[in-house]
C-alpha positions as CSV (number, residue, x, y, z in Angstrom):
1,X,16.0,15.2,-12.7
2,X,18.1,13.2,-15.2
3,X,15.6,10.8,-15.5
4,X,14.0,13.1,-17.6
5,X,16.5,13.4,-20.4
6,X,15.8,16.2,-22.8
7,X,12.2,16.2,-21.9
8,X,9.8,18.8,-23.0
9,X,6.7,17.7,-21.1
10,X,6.4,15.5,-18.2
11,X,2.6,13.9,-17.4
12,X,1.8,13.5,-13.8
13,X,-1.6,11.4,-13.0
14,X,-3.8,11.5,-9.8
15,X,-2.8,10.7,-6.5
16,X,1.0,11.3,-7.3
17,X,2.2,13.8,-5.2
18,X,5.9,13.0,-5.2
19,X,6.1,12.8,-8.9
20,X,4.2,16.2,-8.9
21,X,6.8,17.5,-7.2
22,X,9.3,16.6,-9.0
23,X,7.9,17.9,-12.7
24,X,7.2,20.8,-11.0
25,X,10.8,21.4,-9.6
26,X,11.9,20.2,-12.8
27,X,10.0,22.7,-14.4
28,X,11.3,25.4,-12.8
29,X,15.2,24.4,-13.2
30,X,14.6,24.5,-16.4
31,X,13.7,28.0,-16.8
32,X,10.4,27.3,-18.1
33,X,11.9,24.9,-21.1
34,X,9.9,21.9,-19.6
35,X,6.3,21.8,-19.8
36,X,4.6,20.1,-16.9
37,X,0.8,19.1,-16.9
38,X,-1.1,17.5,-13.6
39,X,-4.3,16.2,-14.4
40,X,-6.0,17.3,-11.5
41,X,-4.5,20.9,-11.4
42,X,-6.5,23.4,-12.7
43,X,-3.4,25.8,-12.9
44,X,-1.2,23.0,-14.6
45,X,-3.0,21.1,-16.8
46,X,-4.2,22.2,-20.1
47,X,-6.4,19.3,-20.9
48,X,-10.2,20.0,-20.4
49,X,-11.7,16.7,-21.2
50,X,-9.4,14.8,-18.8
51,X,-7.9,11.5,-19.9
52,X,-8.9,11.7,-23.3
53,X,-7.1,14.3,-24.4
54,X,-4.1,12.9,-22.2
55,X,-4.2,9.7,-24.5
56,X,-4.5,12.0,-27.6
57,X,-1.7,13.9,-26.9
58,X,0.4,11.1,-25.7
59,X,-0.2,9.1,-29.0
60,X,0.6,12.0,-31.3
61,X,4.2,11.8,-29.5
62,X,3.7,15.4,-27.2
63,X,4.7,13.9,-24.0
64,X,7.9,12.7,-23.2
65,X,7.8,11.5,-19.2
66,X,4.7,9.8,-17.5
67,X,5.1,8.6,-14.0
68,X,3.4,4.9,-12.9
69,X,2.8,2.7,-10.1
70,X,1.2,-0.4,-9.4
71,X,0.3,-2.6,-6.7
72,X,2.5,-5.1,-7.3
73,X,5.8,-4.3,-10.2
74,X,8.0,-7.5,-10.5
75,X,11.5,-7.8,-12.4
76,X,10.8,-7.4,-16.3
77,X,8.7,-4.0,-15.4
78,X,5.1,-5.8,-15.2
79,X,2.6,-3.6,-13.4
80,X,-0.4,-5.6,-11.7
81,X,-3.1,-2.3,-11.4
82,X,-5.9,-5.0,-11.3
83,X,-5.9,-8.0,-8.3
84,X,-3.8,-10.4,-6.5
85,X,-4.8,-13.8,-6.4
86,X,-7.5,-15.2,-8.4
87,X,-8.9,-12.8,-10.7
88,X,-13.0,-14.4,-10.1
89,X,-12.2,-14.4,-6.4
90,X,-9.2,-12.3,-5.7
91,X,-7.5,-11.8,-2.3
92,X,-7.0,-7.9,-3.0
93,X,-8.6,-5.8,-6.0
94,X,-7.5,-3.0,-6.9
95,X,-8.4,0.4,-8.5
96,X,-7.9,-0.7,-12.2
97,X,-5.0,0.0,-15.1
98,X,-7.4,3.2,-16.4
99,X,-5.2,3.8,-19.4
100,X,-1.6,2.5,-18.1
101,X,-1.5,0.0,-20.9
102,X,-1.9,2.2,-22.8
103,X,0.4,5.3,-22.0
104,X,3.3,2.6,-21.0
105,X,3.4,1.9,-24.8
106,X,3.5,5.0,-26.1
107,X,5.3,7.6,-23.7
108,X,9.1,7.2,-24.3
109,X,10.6,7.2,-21.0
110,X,8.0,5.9,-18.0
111,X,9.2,6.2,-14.7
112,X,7.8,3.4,-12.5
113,X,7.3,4.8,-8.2
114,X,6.7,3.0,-5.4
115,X,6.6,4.3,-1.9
116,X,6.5,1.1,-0.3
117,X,9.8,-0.8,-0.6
118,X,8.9,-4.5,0.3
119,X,8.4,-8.1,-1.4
120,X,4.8,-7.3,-1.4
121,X,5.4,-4.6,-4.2
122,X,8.4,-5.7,-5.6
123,X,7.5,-9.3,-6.2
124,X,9.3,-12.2,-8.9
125,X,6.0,-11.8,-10.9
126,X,2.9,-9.9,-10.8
127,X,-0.6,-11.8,-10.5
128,X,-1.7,-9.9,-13.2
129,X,-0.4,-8.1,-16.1
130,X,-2.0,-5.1,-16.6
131,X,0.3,-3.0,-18.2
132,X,3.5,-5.2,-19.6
133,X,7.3,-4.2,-18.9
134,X,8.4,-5.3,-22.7
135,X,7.0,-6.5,-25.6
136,X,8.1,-8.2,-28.9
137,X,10.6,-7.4,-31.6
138,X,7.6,-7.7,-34.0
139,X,5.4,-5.2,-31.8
140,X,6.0,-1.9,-32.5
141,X,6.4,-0.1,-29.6
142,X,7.7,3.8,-28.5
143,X,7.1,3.8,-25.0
144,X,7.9,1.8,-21.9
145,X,9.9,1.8,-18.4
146,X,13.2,3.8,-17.9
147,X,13.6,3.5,-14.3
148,X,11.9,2.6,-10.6
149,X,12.0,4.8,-8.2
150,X,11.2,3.8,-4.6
151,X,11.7,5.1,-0.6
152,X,14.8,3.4,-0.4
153,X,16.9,3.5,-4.2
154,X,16.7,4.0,-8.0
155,X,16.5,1.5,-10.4
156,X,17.0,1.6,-14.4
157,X,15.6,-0.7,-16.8
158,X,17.4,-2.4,-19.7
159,X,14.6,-3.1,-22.3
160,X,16.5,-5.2,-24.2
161,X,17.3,-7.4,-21.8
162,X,14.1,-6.8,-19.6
163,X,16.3,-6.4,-16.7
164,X,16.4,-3.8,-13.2
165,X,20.1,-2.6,-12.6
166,X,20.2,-1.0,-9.2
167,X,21.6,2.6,-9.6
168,X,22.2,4.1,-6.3
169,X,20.5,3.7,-2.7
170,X,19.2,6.5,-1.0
171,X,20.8,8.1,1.9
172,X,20.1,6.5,5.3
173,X,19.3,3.4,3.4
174,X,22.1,0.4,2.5
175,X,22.6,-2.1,-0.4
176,X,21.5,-5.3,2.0
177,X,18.4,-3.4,2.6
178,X,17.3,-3.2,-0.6
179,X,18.3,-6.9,-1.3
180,X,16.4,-7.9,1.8
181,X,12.9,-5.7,0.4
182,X,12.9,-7.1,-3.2
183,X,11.1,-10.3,-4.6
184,X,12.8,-9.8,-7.8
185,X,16.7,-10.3,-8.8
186,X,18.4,-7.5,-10.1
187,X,21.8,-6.5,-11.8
188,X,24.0,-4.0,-9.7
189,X,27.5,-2.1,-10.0
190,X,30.7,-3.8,-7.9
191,X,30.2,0.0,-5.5
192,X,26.3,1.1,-5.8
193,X,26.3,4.8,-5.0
194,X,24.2,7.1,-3.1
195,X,21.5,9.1,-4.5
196,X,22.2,12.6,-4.4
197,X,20.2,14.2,-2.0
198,X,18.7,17.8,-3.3
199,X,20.5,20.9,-3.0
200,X,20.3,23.7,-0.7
201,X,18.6,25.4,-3.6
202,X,16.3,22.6,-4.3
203,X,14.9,22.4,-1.3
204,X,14.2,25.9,-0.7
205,X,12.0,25.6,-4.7
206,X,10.7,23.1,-3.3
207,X,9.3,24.1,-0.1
208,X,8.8,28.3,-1.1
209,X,7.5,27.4,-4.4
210,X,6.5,24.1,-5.7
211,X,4.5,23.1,-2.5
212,X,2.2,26.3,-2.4
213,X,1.1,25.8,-6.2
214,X,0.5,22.1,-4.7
215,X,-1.2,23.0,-1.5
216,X,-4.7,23.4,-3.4
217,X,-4.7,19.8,-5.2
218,X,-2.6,17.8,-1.8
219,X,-2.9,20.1,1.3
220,X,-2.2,17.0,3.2
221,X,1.0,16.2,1.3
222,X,2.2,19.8,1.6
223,X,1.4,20.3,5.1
224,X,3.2,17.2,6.7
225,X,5.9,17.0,4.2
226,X,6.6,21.5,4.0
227,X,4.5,22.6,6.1
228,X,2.5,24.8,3.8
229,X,-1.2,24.8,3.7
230,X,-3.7,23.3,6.3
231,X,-3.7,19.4,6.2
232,X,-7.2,18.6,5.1
């Protein structure tokens, strides 16, 4: 949860079930200081016009943490949301940025997610820029990347010097690992440490009371990961 700083309100998009979990944890260990909206929660998200309002609100400076992937993410924060390979005959297309460009500019602290862990994701440089890690000295610019968070460490990102510096591997996971899985060089600490796993307390929020008020938007998630709901 200290990725999110002194956030007010964190942004979760669609199809991101682990970052919903986490703004919704957060949200609660905060004592209801932190305002958490999922877009496709109709008991967490205020906005009734979907990603327009999102970008509205976004722009006027009222969110503070957005989560984003990509297919491929290489070493200065590029996200590829658009195709590898050629773009008129690509080997792989994907869904589209939607408004990543646009949110990665303007939302102060993005945190980048990948569950997949390989050279595939992770690569030297993306095929296609689609949402850019960095940007000028002469562009003025609010937003953009704080940290990556993947199934087997955490990354930060240095903006100025458009750079990942490894933070701490995940339990059951090791530092030649991570080497091994990622296509792009990174900075790292003499000792990386391990990420601290949740508490006792955590994991009983999560389970008791994050996952139900999840169930209704990813029963799947919920069922196989807490075992509440019916997998659909």
């Amino acid at each position: 949860m200290r990725l999110f700083g002194d956030a007010r309100h964190v942004a979760v998009g669609a199809q991101s079930p682990i970052p919903a979990t986490a703004a919704l944890l957060a949200r609660h260990l905060s004592g209801g200081r932190l305002y958490a909206s999922l877009l496709t929660s109709p008991a967490h998200n205020f906005f009734t016009d979907g990603g327009r309002e999102l970008f509205d609100c976004a722009g006027q400076g009222r969110i503070d943490v957005f989560f984003l992937s990509g297919g491929q993410i290489d070493g200065e924060a590029n996200i590829n949301l658009v195709a590898i390979g050629d773009y008129a005959k690509p080997k792989v297309r994907f869904p589209g940025s939607f408004g990543s460009g646009y949110l990665y500019y303007v939302v102060p602290r993005v945190i980048l997610f990948r569950t997949e862990h390989s050279r595939r994701t992770l690569v030297p440089k993306v095929d296609f820029v689609s949402a850019p890690g960095w940007s000028p000295p002469e562009v003025y610019r609010p937003g953009g990347p704080v940290a990556l968070v993947t199934n087997r460490c955490v990354f930060a990102f240095d903006r100025m010097r458009r750079r990942f510096r490894l933070e701490s591997v995940h339990p059951g996971h090791t530092l030649e690992e991570v080497l091994d899985n990622t296509g792009f060089e990174f900075d790292r600490p003499e000792r990386v440490p391990e990420t601290p796993p949740p508490s006792a307390e955590d994991r009983r929020l999560m389970r008791e009371v994050v996952a139900p008020e999840l169930a209704t938007i990813y029963p799947k998630f919920t069922a196989d990961v807490f075992g509440v709901g019916k997998a659909a």
